[in-house]
VOFIMI-69020 format. One record per residue (C-alpha): residue number from 1; x, y, z. Coordinates in pm, 1 decimal. Layout:
N
nuse	c1	c2	c3
NUM	X	Y	Z $
...
***
This chain:
409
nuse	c1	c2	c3
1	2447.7	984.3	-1456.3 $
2	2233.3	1177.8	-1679.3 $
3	2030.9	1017.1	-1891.3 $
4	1691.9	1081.5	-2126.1 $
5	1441.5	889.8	-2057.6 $
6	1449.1	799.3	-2446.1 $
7	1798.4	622.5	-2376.5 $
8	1647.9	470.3	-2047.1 $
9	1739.4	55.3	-2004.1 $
10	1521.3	-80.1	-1736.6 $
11	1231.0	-280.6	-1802.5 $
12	973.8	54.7	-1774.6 $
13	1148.6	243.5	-2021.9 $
14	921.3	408.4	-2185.8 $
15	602.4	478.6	-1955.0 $
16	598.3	827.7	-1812.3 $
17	448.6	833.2	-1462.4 $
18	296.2	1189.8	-1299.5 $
19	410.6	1129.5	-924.0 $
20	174.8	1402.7	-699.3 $
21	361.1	1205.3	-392.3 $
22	530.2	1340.1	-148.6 $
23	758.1	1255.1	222.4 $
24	851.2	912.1	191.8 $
25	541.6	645.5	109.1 $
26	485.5	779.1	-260.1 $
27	855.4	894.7	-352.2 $
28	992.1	543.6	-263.2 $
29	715.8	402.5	-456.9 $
30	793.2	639.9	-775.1 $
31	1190.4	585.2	-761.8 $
32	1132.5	170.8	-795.7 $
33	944.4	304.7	-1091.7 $
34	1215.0	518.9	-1205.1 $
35	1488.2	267.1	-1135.6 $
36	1273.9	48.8	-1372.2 $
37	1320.0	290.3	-1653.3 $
38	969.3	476.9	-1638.9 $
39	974.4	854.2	-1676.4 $
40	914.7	1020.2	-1356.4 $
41	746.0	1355.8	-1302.3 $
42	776.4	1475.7	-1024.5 $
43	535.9	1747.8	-914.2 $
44	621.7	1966.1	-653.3 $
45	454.1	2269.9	-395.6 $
46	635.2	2593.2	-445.7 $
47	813.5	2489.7	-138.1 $
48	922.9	2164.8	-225.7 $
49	845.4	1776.1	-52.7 $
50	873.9	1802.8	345.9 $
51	1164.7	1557.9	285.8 $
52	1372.9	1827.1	133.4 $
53	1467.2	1945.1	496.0 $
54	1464.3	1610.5	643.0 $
55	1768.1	1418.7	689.4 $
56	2143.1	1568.9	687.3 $
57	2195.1	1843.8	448.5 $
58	2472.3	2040.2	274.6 $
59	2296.5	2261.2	112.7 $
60	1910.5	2376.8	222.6 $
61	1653.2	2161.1	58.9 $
62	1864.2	1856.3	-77.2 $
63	1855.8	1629.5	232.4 $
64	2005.8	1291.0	287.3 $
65	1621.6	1148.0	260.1 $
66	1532.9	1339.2	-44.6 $
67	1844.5	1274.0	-236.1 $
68	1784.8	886.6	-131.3 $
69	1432.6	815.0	-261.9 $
70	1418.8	1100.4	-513.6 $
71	1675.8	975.4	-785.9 $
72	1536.9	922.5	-1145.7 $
73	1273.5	1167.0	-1134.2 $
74	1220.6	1524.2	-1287.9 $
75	1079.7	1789.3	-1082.5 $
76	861.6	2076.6	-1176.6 $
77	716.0	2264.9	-912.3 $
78	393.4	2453.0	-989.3 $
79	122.0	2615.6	-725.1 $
80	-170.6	2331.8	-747.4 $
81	-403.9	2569.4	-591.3 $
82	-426.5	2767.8	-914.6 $
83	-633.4	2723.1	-1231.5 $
84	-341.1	2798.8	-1412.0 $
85	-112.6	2533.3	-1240.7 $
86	-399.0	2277.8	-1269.6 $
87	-429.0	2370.5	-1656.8 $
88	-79.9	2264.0	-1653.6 $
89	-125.2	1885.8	-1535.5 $
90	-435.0	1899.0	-1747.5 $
91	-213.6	1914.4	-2026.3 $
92	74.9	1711.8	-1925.8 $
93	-156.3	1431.5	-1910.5 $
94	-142.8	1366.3	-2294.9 $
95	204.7	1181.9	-2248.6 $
96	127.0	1033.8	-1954.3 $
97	93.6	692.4	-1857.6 $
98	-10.3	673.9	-1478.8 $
99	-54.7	909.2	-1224.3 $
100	42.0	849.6	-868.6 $
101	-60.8	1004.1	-540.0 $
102	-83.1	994.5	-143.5 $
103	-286.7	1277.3	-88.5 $
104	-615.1	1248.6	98.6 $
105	-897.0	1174.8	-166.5 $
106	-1116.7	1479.0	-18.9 $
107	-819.0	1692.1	-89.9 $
108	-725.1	1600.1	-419.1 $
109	-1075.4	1611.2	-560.0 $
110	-1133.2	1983.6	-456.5 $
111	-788.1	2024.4	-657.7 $
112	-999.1	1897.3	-960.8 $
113	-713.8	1616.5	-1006.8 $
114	-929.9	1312.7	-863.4 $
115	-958.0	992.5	-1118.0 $
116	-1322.4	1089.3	-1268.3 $
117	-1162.1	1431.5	-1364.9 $
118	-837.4	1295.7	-1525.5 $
119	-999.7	988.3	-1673.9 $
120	-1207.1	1185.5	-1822.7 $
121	-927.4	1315.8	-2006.6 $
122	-705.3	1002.0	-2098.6 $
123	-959.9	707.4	-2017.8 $
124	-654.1	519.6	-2054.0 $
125	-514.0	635.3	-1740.3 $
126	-344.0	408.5	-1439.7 $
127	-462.8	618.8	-1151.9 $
128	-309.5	478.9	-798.7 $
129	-335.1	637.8	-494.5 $
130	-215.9	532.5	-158.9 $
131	-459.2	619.3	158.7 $
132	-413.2	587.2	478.8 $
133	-700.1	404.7	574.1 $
134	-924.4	229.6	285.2 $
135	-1196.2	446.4	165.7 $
136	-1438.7	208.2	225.5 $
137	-1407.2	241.1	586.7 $
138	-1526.0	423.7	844.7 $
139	-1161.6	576.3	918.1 $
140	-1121.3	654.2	567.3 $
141	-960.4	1032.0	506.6 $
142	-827.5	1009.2	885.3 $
143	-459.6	1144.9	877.2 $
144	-201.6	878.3	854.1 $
145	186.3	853.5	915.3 $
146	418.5	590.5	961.2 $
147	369.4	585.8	1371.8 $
148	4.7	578.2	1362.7 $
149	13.9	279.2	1099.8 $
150	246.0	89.2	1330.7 $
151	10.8	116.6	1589.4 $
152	-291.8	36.9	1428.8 $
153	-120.6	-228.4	1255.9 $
154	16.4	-445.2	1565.6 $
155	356.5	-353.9	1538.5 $
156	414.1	-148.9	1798.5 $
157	286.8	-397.1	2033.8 $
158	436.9	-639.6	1858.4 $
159	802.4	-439.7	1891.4 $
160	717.1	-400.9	2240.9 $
161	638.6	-727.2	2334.4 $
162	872.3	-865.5	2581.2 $
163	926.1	-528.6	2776.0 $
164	575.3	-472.9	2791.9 $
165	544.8	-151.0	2642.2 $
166	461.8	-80.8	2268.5 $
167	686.9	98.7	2071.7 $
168	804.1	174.1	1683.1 $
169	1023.2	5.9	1496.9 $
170	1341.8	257.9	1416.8 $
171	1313.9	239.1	1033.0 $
172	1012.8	386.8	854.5 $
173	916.6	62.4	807.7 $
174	511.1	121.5	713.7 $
175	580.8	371.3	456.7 $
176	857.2	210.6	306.7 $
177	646.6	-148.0	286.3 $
178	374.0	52.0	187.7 $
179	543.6	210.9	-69.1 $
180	732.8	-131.5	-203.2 $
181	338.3	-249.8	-259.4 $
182	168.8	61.1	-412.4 $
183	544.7	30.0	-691.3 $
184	399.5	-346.1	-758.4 $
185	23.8	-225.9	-809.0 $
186	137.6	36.1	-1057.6 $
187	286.0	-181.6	-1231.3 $
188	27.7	-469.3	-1225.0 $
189	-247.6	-271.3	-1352.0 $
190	-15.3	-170.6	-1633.8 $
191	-6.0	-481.2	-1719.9 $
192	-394.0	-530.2	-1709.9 $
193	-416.8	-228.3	-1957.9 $
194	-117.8	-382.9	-2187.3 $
195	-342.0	-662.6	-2197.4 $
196	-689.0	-514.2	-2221.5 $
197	-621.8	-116.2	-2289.8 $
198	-825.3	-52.3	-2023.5 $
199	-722.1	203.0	-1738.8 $
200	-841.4	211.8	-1374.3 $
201	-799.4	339.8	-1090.3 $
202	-596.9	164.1	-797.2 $
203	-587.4	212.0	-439.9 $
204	-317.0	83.8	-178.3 $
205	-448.4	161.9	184.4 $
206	-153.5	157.2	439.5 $
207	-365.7	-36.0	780.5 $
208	-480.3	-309.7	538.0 $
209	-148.6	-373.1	372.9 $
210	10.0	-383.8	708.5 $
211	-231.6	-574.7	871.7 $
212	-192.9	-814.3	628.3 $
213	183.1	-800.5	645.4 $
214	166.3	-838.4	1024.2 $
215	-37.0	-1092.0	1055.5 $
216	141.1	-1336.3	808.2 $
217	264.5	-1464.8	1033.5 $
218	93.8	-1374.9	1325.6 $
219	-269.9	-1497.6	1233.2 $
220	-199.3	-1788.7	1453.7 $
221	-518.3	-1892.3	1607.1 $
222	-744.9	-1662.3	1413.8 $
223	-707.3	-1848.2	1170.5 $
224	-935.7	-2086.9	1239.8 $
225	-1328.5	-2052.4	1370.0 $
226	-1338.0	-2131.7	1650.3 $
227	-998.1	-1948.0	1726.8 $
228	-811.3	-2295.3	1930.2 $
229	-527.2	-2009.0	2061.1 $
230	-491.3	-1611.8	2021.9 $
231	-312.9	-1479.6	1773.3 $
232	64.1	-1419.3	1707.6 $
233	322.9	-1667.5	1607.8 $
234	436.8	-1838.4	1967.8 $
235	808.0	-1885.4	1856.8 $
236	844.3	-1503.0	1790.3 $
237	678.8	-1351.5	2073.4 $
238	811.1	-1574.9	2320.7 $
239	1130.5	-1442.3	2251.3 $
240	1453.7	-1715.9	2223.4 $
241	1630.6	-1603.8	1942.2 $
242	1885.7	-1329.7	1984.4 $
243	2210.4	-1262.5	1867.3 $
244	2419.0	-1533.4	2056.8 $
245	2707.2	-1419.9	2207.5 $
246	3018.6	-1478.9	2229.1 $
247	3366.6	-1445.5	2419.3 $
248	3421.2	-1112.4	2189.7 $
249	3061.6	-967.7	2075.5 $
250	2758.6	-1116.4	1956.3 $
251	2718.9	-1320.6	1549.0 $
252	2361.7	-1352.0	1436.9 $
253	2346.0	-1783.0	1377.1 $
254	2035.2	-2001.4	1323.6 $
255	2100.6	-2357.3	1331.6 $
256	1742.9	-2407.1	1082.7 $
257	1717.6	-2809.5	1015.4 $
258	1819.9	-3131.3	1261.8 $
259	2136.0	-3167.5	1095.7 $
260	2206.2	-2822.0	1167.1 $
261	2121.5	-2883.0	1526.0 $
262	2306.9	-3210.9	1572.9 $
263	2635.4	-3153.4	1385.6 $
264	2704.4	-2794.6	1614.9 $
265	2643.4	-2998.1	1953.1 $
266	2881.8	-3250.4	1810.3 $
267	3127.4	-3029.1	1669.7 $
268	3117.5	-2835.2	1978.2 $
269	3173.9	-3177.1	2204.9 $
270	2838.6	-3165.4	2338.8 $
271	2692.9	-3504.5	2208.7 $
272	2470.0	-3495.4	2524.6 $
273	2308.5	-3228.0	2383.6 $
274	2232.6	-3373.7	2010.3 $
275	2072.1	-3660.0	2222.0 $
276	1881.1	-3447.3	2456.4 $
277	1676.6	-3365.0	2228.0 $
278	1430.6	-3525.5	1906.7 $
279	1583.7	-3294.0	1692.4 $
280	1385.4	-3498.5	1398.1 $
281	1110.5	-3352.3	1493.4 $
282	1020.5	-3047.7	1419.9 $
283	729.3	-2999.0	1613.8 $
284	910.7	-3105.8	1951.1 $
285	1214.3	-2875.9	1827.3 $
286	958.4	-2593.5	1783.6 $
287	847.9	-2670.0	2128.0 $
288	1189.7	-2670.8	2291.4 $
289	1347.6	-2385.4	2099.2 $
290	1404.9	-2182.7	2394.1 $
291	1593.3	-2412.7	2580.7 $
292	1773.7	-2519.2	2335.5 $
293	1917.0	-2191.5	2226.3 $
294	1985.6	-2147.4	2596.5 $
295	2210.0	-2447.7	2566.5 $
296	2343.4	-2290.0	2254.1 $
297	2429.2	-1981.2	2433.6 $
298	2599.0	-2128.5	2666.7 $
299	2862.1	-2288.7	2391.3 $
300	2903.1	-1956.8	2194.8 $
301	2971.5	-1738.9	2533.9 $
302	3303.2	-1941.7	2549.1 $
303	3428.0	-1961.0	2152.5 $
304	3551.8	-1588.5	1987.7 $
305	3323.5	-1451.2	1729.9 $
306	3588.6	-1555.2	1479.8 $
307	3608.2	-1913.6	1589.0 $
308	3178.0	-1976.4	1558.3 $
309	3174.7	-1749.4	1248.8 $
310	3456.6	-2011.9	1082.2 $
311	3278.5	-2310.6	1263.3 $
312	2886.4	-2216.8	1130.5 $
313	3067.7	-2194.6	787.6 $
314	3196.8	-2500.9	821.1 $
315	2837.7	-2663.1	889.8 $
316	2657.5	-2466.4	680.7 $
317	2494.1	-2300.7	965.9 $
318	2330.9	-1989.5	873.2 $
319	2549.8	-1701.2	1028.7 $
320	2671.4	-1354.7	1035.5 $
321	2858.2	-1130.7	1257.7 $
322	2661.5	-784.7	1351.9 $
323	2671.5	-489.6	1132.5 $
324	2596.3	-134.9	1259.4 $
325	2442.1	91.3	984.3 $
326	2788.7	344.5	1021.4 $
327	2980.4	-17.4	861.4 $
328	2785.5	-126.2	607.3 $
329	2903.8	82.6	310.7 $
330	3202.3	-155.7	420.9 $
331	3016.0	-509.5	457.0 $
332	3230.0	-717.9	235.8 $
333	2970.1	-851.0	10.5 $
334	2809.5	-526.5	-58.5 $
335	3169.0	-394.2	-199.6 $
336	3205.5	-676.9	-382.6 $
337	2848.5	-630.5	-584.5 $
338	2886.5	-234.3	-572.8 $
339	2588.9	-179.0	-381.7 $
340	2699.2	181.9	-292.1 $
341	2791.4	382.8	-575.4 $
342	2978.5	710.3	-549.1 $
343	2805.3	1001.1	-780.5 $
344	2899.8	1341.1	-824.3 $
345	2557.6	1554.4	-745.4 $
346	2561.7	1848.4	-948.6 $
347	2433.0	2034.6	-671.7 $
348	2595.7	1829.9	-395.6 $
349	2905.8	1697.4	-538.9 $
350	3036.2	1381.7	-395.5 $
351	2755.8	1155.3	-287.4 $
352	2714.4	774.0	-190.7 $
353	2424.8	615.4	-341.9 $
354	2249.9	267.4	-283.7 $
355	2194.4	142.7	-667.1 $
356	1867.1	-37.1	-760.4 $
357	1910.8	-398.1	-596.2 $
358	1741.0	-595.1	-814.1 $
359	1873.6	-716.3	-1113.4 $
360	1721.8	-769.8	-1464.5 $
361	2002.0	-948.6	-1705.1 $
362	1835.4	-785.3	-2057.6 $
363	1688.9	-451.8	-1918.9 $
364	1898.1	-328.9	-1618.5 $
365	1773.7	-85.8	-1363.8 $
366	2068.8	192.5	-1319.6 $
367	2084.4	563.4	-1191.5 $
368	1961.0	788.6	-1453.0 $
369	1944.2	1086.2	-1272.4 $
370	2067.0	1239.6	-933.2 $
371	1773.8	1396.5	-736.3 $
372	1685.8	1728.0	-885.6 $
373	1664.5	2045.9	-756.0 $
374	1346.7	2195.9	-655.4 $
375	1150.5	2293.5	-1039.4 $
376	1488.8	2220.3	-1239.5 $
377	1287.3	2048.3	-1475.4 $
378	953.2	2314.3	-1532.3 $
379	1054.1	2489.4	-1826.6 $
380	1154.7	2127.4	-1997.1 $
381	833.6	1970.8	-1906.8 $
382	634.4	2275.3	-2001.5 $
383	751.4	2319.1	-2326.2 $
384	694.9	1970.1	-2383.9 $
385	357.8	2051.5	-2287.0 $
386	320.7	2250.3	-2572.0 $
387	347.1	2610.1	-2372.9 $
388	537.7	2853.6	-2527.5 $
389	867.1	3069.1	-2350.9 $
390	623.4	3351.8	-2308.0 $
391	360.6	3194.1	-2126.6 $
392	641.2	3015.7	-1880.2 $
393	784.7	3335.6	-1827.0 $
394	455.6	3532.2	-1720.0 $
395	335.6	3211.4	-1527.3 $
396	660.9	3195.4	-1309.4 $
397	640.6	3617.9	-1269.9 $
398	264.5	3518.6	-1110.8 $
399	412.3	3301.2	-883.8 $
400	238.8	2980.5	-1042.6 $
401	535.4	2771.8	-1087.6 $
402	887.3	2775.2	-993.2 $
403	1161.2	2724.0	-1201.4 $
404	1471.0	2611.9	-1035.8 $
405	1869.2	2651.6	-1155.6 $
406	2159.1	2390.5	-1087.3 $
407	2389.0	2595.7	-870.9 $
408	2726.0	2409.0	-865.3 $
409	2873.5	2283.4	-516.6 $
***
């Protein structure tokens, strides 16, 4: 697991991407990249991404989090603050095909690194940034994290619904959506320049792409003018389907279509139940799907999760049994398609790692490259620069960049 990017296999081998990201939006962004074969440069403070020291950690500054979205890149860590460090991106940009960011547009431009600068330089240039808030707006350049974007979003009221109180989802699930769109714009716009050799600059606002992903579903009556209901989807907020249990535990089931319906009640000897109900109908079943997944419930609380996992097989009933995150490196199906991968870290030795899910059958995504060290890559991507030993030498005695060493675990 050490690959050039010149013997890279994914479908973006070949494209070298500047990532200015950092914490978790940007880098998961950047590592679909990477897992896609693109070249990933990863530019660092002095003092590393905050996501270094987030996380479990063996060794200070290679966390769980960082080694987890961080794979596939090269890191060279060089003080942005500087004339000298921004000469150095200046001249990177040569080989570059895109640049990526999430810092604040007000902050980035008094760096001297905002599109007009850069473009300026390679007109070419795929310049996406993710904000916060769109900068058309009048929160635009307000701070934003994954909490407050849950909030503003819906979510957490959403989350919250039935015990009346809003909360956040456990899973940084508006940066990591976020960062799943701004990976698809990057790559959509270099399309548009395959096409038309024109650059451009690309922005992927977090409260609009979750409000958008909130409300797919949850437009409801605001969809139409005049609104004939509020919003949100009825059937989710009302609340009705849980994880049914059963004699031994709980199994996740969700009889979908009529036949579904009707061939459990029978199976189960419950015939009055298939007739209860028009189960041809959707809209009546959508009407009556709290009552009956009560009456399901009260089947399931007398069969053993074995016994309705081997019966909803049987039907072709949509089903699983419950997974905590501590068992699925050993969910069945994710051994069987090697969805964990052990890799031996240079720096960390023994590692799991979740390989790139999606599968291309003539230009594979793969691991390339563990997560690097803090600057192991500066001297590499200096020289490639065109900056001689010398100058690396006298810039890293000034304290401009930092070049970091591989220490063994």
């Amino acid at each position: 697991m050490n690959k050039a990017p010149a013997t890279r296999t994914g479908p973006l081998a070949g494209y070298r991407i500047l990532d200015l990201t950092a914490v978790v939006l940007g880098p998961v962004a950047t590592q679909i990249l990477g897992d896609y074969g693109a070249d990933i440069i990863k530019v660092e403070p002095l003092v590393g991404d905050q996501m270094r020291a987030n996380g479990v950690s063996k060794h200070r500054g290679m966390s769980s989090i960082f080694l987890a979205i961080n794979r596939n890149k090269r890191s060279i860590a060089i003080d942005l603050k500087t004339p000298e460090g921004i000469d150095i991106i200046h001249r990177m940009l040569a080989s570059v095909d895109v640049v990526v960011h999430n810092m604040r547009i007000e902050a980035i431009e008094r760096l001297g690194l905002g599109y007009a600068a850069l473009s300026a330089i390679k007109p070419d240039l795929v310049y996406c940034v993710a904000t916060g808030f769109g900068e058309s707006g009048p929160d635009a350049g307000k701070p934003a994290f994954d909490d407050v974007i849950q909030a503003a979003c819906g979510l957490a009221s959403l989350i919250g619904n039935e015990r009346e109180a809003p909360d956040y989802a456990p899973t940084l699930l508006a940066d990591k959506t976020c960062g799943i769109v701004l990976s698809n714009a990057v790559m959509a716009a270099l399309l548009h320049r395959e096409r038309t050799g024109e650059g451009q600059f690309v922005e992927v606002p977090m409260l609009e792409t979750m409000v958008a992903f909130t409300l797919t579903e949850h437009l409801g009556g605001l969809t139409f003018d005049p609104p004939p209901a509020p919003a949100g989807y009825a059937r989710l907020l009302s609340g009705g389907r849980k994880p049914a249990p059963t004699r031994d535990g709980h199994v996740a089931m969700l009889p979908y279509s009529a036949a579904h319906w009707v061939a459990f009640f029978k199976h189960v000897g419950r015939d009055d139940l298939a007739q209860q109900y028009n189960l041809e109908d959707r809209h009546e079943r959508n009407a009556k799907f709290k009552q009956m997944y009560a009456d399901m419930v009260s089947v399931t609380r007398q069969m053993r999760t074995e016994e309705l996992l081997a019966l909803c097989e049987r039907l072709d009933i949509p089903a699983t049994r419950l997974y905590s995150i501590d068992e699925l490196p050993q969910h069945p199906h994710l051994k069987a398609v090697g969805l964990f991968q052990p890799i031996d870290h240079p720096s960390e030795g023994p590692i799991t790692a979740v390989r790139p899910a999606t599968l291309f059958e003539r230009s594979p995504a793969e691991l390339s490259l563990p997560a690097p060290v803090l600057g192991q890559h500066t001297d590499e991507m200096m020289l490639q620069a065109g900056f001689d030993q010398a100058t690396i030498e006298h810039l890293a005695s000034l304290g401009i960049i930092h070049r970091g060493k591989l220490t063994a675990s």
